[in-house]
C-alpha positions in Angstrom: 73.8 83.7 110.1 76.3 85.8 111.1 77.1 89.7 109.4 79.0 92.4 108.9 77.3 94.3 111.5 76.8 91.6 114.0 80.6 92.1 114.8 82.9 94.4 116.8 86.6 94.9 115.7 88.8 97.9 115.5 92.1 98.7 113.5 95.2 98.9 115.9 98.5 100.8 115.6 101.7 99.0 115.0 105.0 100.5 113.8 105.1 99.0 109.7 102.2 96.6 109.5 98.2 97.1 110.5 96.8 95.3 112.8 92.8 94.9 114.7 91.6 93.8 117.7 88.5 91.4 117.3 86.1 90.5 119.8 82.9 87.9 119.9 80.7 86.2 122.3 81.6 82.7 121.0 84.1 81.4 119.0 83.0 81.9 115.8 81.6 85.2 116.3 85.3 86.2 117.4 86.6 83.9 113.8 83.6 86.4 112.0 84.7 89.8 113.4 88.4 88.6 112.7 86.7 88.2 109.4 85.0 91.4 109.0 87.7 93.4 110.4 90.0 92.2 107.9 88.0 92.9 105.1 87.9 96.8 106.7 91.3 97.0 106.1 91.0 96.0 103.2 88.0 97.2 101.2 87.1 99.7 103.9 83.2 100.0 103.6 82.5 98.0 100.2 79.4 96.2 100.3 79.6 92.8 98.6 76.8 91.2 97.5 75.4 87.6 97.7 75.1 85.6 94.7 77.7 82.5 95.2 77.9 80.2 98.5 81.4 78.5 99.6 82.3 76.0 102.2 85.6 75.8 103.8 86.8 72.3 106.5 90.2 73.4 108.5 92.1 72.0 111.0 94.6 72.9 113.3 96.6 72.4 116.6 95.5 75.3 118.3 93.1 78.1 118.3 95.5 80.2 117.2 96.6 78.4 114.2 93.3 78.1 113.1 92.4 81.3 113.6 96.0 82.0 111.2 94.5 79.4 109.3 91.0 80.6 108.4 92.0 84.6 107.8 94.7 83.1 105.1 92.3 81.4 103.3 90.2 84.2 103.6 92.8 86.7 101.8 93.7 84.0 99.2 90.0 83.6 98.3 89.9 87.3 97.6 93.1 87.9 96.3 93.2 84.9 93.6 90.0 83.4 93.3 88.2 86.8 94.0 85.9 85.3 96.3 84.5 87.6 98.7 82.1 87.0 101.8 78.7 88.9 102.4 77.2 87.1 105.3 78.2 83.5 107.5 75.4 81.1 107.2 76.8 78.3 109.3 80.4 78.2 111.1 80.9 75.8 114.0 84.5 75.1 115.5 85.3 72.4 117.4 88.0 71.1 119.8 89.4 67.2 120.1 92.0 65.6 120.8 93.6 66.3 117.6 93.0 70.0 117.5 90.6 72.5 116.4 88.6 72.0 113.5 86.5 74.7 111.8 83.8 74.1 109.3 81.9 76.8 107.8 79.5 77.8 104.9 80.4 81.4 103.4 77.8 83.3 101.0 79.5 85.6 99.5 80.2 87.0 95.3 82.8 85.2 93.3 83.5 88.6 91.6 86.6 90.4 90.2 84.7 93.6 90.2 86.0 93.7 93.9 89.6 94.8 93.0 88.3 98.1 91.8 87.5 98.8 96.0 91.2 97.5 97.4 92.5 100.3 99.9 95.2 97.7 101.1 96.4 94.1 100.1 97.2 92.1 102.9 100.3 90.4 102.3 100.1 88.1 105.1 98.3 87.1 109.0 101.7 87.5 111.1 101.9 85.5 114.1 103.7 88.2 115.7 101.3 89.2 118.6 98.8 86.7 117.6 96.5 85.7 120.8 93.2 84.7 121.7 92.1 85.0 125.3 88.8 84.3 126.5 86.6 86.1 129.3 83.2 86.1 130.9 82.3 88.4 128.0 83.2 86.0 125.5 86.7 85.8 123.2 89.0 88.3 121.8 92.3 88.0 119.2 94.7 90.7 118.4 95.8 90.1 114.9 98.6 91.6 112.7 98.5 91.9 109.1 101.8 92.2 106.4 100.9 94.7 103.9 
């Protein structure tokens, strides 16, 4: 199970977009604090409650992509379906031959009450700057939001 304050992200400057550098000992603790970081920008400090549970199955090329990939979805779940995530219960991503493949269960609050908290919409996850690079520490990803 993987939350909120389990993760490590901060917001980064760039010239007419935001951006956040996210950082995790595994995969998807970096896809979580991608996650979590995102919704900062977003909602700031909103607390979302748990009531609904969601699964999501992507697959992409590269890490990268899916990393695009699984932050898009996340924003289109909140911004259409007004789905938003409390806590990770299960995420595992996998490579093969034919990619990367993330499947994870979200638990969350299908909720338009939410709207009410939006500091920022996020337009878009650029993949201007986007990068993933691992180390002995674990993974980190600078992303860049369109607002």
């Amino acid at each position: 199970m993987i939350y909120k304050q389990n993760c490590h992200f901060k917001e980064i400057e760039h010239t007419a977009d935001v951006g956040i550098c996210a950082s995790g000992p595994s995969l998807p603790g970096l896809f979580a604090s991608a996650l979590y970081g995102m919704y900062s920008v977003m909602l700031g400090d909103t607390d979302i409650v748990e009531n609904d549970i969601l699964n999501l199955d992507l697959k992409e090329d590269s890490l990268e992509e899916l990393l695009n990939s699984w932050l898009s979805e996340i924003n289109y779940l909140a911004l259409v379906k007004k789905f938003f995530v409390h806590a990770i219960p299960e995420m595992q991503i996998t490579e093969s031959d034919n990619g990367y493949h993330l499947k994870a269960k979200l638990s969350g609050d299908l909720n338009p009450k939410y709207d009410q908290y939006f500091q920022t919409e996020i337009k878009a996850i650029t993949y201007h700057q986007l990068k993933i690079e691992k180390s002995p520490q674990g993974y980190t990803a600078q992303i860049i939001f369109d607002i």
